[in-house]
Backbone as XML, in Angstrom:
<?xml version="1.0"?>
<chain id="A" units="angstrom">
  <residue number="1" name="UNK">
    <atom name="N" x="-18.486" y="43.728" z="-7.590"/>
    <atom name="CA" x="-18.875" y="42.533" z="-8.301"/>
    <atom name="C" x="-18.091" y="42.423" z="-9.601"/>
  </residue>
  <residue number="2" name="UNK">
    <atom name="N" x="-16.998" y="40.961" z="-10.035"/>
    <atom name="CA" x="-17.302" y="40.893" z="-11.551"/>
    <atom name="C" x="-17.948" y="40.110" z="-11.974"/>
  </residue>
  <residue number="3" name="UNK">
    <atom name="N" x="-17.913" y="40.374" z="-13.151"/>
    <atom name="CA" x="-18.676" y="39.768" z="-14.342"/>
    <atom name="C" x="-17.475" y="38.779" z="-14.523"/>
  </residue>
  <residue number="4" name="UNK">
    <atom name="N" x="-17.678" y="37.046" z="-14.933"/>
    <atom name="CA" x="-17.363" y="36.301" z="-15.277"/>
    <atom name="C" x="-17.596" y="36.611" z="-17.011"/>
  </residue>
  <residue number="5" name="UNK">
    <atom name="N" x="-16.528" y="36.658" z="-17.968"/>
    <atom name="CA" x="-16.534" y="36.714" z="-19.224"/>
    <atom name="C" x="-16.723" y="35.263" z="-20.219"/>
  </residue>
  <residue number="6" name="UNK">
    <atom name="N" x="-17.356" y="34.878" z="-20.666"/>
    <atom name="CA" x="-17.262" y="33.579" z="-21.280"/>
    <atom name="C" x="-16.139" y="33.886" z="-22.416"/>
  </residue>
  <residue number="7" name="UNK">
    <atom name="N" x="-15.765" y="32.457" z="-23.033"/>
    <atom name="CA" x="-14.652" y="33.229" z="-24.185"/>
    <atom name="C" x="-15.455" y="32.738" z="-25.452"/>
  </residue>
  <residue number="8" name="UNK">
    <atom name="N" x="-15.569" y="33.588" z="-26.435"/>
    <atom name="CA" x="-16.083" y="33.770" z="-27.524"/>
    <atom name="C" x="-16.197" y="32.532" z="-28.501"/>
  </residue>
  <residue number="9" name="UNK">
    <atom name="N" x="-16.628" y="32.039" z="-28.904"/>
    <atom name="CA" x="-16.190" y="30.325" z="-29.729"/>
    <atom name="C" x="-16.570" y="31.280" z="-31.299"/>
  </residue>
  <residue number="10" name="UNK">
    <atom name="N" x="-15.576" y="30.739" z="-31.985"/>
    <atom name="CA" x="-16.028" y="30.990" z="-33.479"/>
    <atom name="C" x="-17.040" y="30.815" z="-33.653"/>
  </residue>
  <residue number="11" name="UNK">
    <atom name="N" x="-17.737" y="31.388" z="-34.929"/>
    <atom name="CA" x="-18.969" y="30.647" z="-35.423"/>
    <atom name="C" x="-18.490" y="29.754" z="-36.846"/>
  </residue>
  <residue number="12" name="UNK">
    <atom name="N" x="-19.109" y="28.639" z="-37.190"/>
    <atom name="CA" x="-18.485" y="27.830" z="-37.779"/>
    <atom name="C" x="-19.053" y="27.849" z="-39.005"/>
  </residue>
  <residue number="13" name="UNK">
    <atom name="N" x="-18.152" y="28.284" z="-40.304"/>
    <atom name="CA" x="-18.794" y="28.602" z="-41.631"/>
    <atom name="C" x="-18.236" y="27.118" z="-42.470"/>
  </residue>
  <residue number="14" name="UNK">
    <atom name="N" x="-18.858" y="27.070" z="-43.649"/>
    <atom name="CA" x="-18.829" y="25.922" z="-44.797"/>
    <atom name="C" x="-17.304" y="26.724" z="-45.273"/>
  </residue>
  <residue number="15" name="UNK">
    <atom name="N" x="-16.155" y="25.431" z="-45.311"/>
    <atom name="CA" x="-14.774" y="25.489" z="-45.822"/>
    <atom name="C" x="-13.798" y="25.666" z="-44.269"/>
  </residue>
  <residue number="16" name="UNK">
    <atom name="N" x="-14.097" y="25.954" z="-43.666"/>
    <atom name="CA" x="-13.160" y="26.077" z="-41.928"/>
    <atom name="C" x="-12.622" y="24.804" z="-42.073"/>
  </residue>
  <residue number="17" name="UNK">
    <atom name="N" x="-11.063" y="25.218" z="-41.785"/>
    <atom name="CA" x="-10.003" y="23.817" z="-41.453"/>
    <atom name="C" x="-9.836" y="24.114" z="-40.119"/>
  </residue>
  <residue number="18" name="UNK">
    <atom name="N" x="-9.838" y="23.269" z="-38.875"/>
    <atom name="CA" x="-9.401" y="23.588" z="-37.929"/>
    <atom name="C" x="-8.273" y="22.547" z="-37.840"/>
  </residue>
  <residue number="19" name="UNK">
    <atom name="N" x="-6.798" y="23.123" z="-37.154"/>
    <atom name="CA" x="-5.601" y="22.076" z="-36.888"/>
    <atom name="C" x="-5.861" y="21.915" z="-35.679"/>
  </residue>
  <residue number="20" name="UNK">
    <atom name="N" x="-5.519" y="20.414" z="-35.089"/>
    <atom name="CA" x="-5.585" y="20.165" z="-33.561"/>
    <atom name="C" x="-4.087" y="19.428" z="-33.878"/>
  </residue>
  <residue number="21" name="UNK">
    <atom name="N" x="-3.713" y="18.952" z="-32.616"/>
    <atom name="CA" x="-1.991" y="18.035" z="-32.874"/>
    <atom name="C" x="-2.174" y="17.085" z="-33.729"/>
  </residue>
  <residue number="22" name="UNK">
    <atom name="N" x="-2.748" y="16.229" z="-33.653"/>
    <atom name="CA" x="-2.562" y="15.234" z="-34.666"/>
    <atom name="C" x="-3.740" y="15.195" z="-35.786"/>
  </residue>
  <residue number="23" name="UNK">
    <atom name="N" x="-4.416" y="15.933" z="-36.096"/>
    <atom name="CA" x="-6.108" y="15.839" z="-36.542"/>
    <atom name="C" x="-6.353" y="16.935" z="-37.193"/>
  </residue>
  <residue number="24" name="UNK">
    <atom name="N" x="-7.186" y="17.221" z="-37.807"/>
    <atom name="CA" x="-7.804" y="17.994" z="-38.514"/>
    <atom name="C" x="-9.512" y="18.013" z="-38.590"/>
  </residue>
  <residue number="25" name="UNK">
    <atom name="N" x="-9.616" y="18.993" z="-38.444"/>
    <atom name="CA" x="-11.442" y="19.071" z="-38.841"/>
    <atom name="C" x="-11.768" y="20.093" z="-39.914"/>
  </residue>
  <residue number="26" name="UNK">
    <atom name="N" x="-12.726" y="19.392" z="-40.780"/>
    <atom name="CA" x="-13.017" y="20.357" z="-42.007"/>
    <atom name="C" x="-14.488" y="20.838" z="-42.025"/>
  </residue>
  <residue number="27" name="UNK">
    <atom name="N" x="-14.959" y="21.873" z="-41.883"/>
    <atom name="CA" x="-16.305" y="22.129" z="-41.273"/>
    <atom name="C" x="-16.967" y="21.875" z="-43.379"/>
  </residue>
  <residue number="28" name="UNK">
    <atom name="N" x="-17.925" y="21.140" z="-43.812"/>
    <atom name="CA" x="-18.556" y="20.848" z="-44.877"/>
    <atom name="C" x="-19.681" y="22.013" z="-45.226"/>
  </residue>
  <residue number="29" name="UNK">
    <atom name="N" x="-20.622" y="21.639" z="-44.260"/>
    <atom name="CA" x="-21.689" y="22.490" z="-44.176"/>
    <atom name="C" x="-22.266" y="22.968" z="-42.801"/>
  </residue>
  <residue number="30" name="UNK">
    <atom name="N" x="-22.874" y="23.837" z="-42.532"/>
    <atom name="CA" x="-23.971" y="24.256" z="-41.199"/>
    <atom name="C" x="-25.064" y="24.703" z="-41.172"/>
  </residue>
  <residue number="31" name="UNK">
    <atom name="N" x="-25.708" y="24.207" z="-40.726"/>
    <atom name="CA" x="-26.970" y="24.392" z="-41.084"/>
    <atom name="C" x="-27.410" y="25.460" z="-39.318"/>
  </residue>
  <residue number="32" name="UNK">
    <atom name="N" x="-28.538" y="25.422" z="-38.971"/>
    <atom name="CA" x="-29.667" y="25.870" z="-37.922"/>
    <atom name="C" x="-28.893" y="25.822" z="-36.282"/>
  </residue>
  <residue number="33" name="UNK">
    <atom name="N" x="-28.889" y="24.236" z="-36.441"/>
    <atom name="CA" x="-28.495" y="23.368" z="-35.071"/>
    <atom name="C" x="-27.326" y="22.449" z="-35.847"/>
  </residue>
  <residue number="34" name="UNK">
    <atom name="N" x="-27.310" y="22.306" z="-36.903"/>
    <atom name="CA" x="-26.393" y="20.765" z="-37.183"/>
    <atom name="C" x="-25.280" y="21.445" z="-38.094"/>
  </residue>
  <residue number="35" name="UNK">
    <atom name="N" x="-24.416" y="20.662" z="-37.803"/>
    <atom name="CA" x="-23.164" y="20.904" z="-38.990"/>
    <atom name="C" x="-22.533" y="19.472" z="-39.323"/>
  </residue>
  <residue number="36" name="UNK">
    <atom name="N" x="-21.881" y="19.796" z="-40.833"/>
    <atom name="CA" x="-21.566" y="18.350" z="-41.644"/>
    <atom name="C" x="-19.647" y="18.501" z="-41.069"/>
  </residue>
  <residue number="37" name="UNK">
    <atom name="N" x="-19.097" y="17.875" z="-41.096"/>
    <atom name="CA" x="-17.786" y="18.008" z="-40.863"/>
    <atom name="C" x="-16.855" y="16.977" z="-41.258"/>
  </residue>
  <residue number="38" name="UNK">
    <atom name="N" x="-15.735" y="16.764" z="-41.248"/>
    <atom name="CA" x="-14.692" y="15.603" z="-41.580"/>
    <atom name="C" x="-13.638" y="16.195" z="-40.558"/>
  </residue>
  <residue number="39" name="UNK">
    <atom name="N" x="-13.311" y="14.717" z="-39.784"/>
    <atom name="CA" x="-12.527" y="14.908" z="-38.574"/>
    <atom name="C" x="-11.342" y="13.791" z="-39.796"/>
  </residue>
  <residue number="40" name="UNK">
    <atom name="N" x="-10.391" y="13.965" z="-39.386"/>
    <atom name="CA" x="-9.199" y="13.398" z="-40.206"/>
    <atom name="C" x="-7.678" y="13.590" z="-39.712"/>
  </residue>
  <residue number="41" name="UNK">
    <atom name="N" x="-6.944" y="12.607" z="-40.023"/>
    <atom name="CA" x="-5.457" y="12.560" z="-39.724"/>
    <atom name="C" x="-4.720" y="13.067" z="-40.781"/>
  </residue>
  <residue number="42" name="UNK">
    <atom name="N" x="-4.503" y="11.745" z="-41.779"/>
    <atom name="CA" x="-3.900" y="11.777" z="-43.248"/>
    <atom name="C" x="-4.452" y="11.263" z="-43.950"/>
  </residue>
  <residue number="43" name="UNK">
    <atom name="N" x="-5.717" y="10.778" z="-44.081"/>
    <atom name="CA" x="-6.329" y="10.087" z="-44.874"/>
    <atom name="C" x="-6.547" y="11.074" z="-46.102"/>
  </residue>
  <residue number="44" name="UNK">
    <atom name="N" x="-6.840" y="10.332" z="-47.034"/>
    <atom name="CA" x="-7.775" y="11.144" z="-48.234"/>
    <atom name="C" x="-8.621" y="10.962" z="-48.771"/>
  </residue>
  <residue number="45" name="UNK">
    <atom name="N" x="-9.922" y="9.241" z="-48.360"/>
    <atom name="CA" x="-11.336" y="9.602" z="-48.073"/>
    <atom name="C" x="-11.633" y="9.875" z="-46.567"/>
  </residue>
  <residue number="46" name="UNK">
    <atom name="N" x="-12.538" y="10.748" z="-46.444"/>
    <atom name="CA" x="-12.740" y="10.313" z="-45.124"/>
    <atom name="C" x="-14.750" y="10.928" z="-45.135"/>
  </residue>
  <residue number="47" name="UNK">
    <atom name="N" x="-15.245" y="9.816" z="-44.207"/>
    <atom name="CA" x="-16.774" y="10.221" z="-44.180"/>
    <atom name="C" x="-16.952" y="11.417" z="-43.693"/>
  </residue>
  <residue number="48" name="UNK">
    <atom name="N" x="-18.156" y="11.972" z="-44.365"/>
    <atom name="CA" x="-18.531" y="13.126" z="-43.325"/>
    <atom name="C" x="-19.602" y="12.965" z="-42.097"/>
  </residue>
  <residue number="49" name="UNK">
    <atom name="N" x="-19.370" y="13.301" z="-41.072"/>
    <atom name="CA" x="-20.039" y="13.230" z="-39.785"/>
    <atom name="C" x="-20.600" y="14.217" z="-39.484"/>
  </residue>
  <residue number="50" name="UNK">
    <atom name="N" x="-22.161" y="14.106" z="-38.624"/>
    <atom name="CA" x="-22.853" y="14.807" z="-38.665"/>
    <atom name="C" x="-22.905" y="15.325" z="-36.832"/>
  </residue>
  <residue number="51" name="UNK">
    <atom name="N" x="-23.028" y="16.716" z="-36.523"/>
    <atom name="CA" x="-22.931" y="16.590" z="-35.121"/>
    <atom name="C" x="-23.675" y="17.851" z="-34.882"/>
  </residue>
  <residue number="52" name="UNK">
    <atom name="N" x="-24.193" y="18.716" z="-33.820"/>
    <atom name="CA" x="-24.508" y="19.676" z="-33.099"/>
    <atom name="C" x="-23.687" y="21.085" z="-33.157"/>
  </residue>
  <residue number="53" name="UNK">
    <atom name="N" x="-24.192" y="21.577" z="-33.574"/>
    <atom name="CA" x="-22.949" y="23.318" z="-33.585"/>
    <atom name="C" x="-22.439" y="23.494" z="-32.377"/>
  </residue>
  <residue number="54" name="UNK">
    <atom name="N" x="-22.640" y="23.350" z="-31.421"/>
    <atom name="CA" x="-22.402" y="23.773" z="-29.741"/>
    <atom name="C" x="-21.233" y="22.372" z="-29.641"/>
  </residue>
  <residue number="55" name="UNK">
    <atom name="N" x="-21.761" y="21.376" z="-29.863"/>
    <atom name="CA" x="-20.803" y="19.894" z="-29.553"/>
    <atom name="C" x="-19.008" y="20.108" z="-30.323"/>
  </residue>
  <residue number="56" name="UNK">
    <atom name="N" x="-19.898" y="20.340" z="-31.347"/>
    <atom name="CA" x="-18.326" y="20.444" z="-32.170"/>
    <atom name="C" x="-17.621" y="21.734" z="-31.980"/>
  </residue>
  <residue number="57" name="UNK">
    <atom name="N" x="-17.961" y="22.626" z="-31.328"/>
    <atom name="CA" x="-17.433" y="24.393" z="-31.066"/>
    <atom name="C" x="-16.896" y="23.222" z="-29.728"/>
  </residue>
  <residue number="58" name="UNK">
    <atom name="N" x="-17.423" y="22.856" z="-28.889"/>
    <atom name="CA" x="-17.041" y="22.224" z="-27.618"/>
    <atom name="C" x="-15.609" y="21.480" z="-27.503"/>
  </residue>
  <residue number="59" name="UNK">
    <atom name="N" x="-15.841" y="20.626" z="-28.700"/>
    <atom name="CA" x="-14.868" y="19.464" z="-29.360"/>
    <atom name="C" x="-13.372" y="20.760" z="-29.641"/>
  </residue>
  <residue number="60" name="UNK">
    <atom name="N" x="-13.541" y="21.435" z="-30.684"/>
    <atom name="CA" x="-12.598" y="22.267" z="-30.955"/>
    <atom name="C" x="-11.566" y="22.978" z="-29.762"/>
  </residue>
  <residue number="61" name="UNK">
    <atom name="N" x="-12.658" y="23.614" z="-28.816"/>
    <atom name="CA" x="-12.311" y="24.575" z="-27.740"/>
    <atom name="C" x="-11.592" y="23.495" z="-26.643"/>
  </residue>
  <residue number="62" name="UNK">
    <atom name="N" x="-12.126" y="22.584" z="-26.424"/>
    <atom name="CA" x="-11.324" y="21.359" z="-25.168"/>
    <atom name="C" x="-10.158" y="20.987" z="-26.149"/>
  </residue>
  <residue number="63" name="UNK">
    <atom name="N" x="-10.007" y="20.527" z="-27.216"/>
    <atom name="CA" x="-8.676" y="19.870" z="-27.894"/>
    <atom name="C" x="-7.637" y="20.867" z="-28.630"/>
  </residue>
  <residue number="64" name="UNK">
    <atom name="N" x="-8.218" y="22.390" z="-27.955"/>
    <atom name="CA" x="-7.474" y="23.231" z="-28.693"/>
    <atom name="C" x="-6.871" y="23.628" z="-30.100"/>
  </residue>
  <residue number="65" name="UNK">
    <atom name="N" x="-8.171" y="23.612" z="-31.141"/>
    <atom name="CA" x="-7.867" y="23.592" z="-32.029"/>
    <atom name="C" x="-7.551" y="25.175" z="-32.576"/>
  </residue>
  <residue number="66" name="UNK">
    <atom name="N" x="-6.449" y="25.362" z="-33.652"/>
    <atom name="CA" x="-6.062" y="26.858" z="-33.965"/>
    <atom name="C" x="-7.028" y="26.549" z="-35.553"/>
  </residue>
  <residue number="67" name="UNK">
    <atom name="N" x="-7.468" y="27.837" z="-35.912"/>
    <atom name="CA" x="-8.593" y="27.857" z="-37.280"/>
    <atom name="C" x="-7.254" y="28.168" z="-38.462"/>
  </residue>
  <residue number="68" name="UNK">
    <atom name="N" x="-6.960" y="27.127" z="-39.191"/>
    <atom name="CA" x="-5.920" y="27.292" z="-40.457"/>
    <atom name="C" x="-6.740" y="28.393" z="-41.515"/>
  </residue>
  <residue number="69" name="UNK">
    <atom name="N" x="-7.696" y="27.729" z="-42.503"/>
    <atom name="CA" x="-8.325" y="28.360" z="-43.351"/>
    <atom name="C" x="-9.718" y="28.640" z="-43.220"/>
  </residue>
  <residue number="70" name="UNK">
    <atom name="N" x="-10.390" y="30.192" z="-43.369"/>
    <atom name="CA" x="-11.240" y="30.714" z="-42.510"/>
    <atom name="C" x="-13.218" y="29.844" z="-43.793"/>
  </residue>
  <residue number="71" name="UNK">
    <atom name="N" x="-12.423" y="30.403" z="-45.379"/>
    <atom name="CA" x="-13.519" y="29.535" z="-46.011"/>
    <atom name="C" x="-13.304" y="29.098" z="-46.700"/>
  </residue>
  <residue number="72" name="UNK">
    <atom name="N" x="-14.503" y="28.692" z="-47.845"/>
    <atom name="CA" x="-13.307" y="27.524" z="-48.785"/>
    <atom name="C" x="-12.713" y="28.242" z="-49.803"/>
  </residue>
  <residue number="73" name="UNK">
    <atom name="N" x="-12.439" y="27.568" z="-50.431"/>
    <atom name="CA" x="-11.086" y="28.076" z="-51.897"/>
    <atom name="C" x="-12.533" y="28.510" z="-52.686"/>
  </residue>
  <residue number="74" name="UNK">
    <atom name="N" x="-12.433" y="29.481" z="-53.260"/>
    <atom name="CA" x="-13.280" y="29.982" z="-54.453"/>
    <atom name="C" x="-12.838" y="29.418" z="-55.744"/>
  </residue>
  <residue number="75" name="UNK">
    <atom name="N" x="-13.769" y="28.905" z="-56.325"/>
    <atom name="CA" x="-13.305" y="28.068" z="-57.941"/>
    <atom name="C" x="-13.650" y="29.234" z="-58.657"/>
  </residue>
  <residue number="76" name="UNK">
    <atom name="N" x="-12.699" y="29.070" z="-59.688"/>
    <atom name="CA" x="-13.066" y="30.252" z="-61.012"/>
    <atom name="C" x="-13.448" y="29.414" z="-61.557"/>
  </residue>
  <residue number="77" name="UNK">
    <atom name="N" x="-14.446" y="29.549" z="-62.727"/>
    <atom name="CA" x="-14.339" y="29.196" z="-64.104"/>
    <atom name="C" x="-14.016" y="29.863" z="-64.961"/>
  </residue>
  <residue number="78" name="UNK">
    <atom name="N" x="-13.914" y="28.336" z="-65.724"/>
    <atom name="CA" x="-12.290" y="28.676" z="-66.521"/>
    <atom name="C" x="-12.912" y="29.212" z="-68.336"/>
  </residue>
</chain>
């Protein structure tokens, strides 16, 4: 018998850039079940959208996204 392996999906932290070909996703916040995100091209407002942790791991994994920056930039004060 084998075992069928599933493949591992990130878990999705506050500051994650993911690159897809033309797009970008910026993970905002995550909460329980929900996460805040910004899906984007080149813009420089863009709304944040609200979706399912499993949906958007889904979204990532089908459009093949590679993870650029893992969290966000740490601010010093100055």
């Amino acid at each position: 018998m084998t075992k069928s392996k599933k493949p591992l999906l990130v878990p999705l932290a506050k500051g994650q850039l993911w690159k897809m070909d033309d797009k970008h996703i910026e993970i905002m916040e995550v909460g329980k079940t929900l996460t805040h995100y910004r899906l984007f091209q080149n813009q420089k407002r863009v709304p944040i959208s609200l979706g399912g942790i499993s949906a958007v791991q889904a979204y990532l994994k089908t459009n093949g996204a590679k993870l650029i920056r893992k969290t966000a930039p740490v601010k010093v004060a100055a």
